[in-house]
C-alpha positions in Angstrom: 0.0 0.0 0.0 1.3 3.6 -0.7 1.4 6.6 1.7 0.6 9.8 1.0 3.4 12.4 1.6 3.8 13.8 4.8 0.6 12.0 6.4 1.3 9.2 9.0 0.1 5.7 7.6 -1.5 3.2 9.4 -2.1 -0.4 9.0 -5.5 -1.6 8.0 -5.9 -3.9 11.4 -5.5 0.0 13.2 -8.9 0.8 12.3 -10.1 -1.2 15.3 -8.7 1.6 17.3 -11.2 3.6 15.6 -14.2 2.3 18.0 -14.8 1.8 21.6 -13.4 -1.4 22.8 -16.9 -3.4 23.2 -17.4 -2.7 19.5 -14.2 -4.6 18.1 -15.7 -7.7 17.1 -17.8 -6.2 15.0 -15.5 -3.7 13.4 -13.2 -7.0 12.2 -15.9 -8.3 10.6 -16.6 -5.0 8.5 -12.7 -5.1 8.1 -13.0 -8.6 7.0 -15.2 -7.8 3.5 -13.6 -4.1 3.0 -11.4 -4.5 -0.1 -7.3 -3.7 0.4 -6.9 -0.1 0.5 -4.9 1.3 -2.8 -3.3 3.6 -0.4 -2.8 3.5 3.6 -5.2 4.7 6.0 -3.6 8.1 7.5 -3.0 10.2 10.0 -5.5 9.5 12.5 -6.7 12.2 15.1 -7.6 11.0 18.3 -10.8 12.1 21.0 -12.4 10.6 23.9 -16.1 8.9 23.4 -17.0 8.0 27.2 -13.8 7.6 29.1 -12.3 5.9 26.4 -9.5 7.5 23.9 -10.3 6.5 20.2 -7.9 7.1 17.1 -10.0 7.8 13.7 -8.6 8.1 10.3 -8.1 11.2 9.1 -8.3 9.9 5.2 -9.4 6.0 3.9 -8.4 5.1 0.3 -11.0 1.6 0.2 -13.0 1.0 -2.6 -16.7 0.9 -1.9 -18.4 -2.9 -1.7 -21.2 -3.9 -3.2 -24.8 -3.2 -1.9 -25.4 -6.8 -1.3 -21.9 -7.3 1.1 -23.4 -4.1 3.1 -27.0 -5.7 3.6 -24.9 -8.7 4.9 -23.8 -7.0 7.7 -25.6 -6.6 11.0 -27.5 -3.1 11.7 -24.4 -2.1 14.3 -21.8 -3.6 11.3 -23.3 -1.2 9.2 -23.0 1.8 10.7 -19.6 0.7 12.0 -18.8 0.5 7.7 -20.6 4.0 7.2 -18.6 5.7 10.1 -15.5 4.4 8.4 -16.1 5.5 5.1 -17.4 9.2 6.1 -13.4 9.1 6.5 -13.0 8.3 3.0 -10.6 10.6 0.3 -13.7 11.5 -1.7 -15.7 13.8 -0.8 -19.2 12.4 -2.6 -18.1 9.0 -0.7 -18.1 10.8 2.7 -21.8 12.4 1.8 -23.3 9.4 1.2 -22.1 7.5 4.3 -22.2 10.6 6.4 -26.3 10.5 5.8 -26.7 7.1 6.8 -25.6 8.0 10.3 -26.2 11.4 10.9 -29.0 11.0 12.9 -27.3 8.5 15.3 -27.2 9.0 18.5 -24.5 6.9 19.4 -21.4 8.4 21.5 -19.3 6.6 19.0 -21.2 8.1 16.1 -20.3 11.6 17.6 -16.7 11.9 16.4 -17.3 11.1 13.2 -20.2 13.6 12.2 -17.9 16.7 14.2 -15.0 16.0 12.2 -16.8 16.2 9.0 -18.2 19.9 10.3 -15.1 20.8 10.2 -14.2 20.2 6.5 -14.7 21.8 3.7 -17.6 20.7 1.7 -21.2 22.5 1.9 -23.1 20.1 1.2 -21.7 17.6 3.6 -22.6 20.4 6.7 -26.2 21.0 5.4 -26.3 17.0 6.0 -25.2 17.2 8.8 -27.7 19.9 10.1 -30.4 17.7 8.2 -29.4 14.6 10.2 -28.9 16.1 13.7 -33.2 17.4 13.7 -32.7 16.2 17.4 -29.9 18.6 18.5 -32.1 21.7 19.0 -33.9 19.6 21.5 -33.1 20.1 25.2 -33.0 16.7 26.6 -32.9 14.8 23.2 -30.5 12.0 23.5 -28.4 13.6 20.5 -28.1 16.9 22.1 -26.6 14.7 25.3 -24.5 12.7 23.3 -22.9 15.7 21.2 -22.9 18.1 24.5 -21.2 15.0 26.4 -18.6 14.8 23.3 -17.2 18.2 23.2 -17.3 18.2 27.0 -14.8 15.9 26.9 -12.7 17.1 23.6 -12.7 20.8 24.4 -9.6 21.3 22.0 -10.6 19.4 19.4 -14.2 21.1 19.2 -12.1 24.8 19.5 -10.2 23.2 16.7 -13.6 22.6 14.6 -14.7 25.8 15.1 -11.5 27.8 13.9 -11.5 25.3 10.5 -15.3 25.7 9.8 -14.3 29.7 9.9 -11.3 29.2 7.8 -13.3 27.3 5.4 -15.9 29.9 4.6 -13.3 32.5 4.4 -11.7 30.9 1.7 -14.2 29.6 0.0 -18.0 30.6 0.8 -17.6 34.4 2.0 -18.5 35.2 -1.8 -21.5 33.4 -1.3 -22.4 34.4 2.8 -20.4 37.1 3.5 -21.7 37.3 6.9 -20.4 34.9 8.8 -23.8 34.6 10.6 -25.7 33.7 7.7 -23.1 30.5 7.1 -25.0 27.2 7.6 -21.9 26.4 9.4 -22.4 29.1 12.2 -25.3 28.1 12.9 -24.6 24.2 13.9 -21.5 25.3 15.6 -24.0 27.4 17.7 -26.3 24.2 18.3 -23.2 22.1 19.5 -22.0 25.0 21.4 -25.4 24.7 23.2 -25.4 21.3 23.7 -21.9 21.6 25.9 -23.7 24.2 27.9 -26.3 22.2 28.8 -23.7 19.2 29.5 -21.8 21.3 31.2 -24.0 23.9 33.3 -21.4 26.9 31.9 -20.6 29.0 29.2 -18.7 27.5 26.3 -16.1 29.8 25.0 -16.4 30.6 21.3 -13.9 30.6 18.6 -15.9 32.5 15.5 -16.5 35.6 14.2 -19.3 37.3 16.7 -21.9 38.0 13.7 
């Protein structure tokens, strides 16, 4: 397998590291029908889901399988192959697996749908919005699961937030010149939110103020 320059490869058998612990049966057998990567897996970024340290892909290079080798899988095997392929190097690929578990409300999930707000693709942040309907909620299991997350990852959420705003400088302030009107703003506001509530105190804030 080939590495990309200046990324950190990892093996294939790493992507277990990927999930909570309890989960890693199941992640080998979604390992077990994904095809050989072309290139390695890289540079993975690492977050707590519970009290337990994960370390998630930054990039995947797998082909996609077949619909029939997905409907194989168990429900949880599913969205274990969905969560790995939001990771993928093409951003169409990450869309379409991003949506199948948007809506989760599993811790696990969490990490997953927050990097991806903090990349560069519209459309992939107006899914997200779409999928987390729950959010706005007080109370909603997905506002506690997201408030919970960036609870526990302070800096990688701050992180998030400075990338979504560097993002729409660069390439959507044509389009939204406020930074306000961004869809982006406004999830970063929900999640803010959601830590508040986890938290009982204010969340500091790492955007523009309109």
């Amino acid at each position: 397998m080939q590495q990309q320059p200046g990324s950190v490869a990892m093996a294939d058998g790493d992507l277990v590291a990927a999930f909570p612990h309890q989960l890693a049966s199941d992640v080998r057998a979604v390992l077990a029908v994904m095809p050989e990567a072309r290139i390695a897996p890289v540079s993975p970024f690492s977050v707590y889901v519970g009290d337990e340290v994960v370390a998630i892909p930054y990039r995947i290079y797998q082909d996609e399988l077949p619909d029939d080798v997905v409907r194989a899988l168990t429900g949880v095997q599913q969205a274990i192959l969905h969560g790995l392929y939001s990771r993928h190097s093409d951003g169409l690929v990450r869309q379409r697996h991003l949506e199948q578990i948007a809506s989760s409300d599993e811790p696990w999930v969490v990490p997953f749908v927050v990097q991806l707000a903090g990349e560069y693709v519209l459309e992939i942040l107006e899914s997200i919005q779409h999928g987390l309907s729950d959010l706005p909620s007080k109370g909603s299991a997905q506002r506690l699961a997201y408030g919970d997350f960036i609870a526990r990852n302070p800096g990688f959420f701050a992180r998030t937030e400075r990338r979504v705003v560097s993002y729409w400088s660069c390439y959507y302030r044509w389009k939204f010149p406020v930074f306000g009107t961004y869809p982006g703003c406004h999830l970063l506001g929900l999640l803010r939110a959601a830590a508040i509530d986890r938290t009982g105190r204010a969340w500091p804030r790492h955007t523009p103020l309109d």
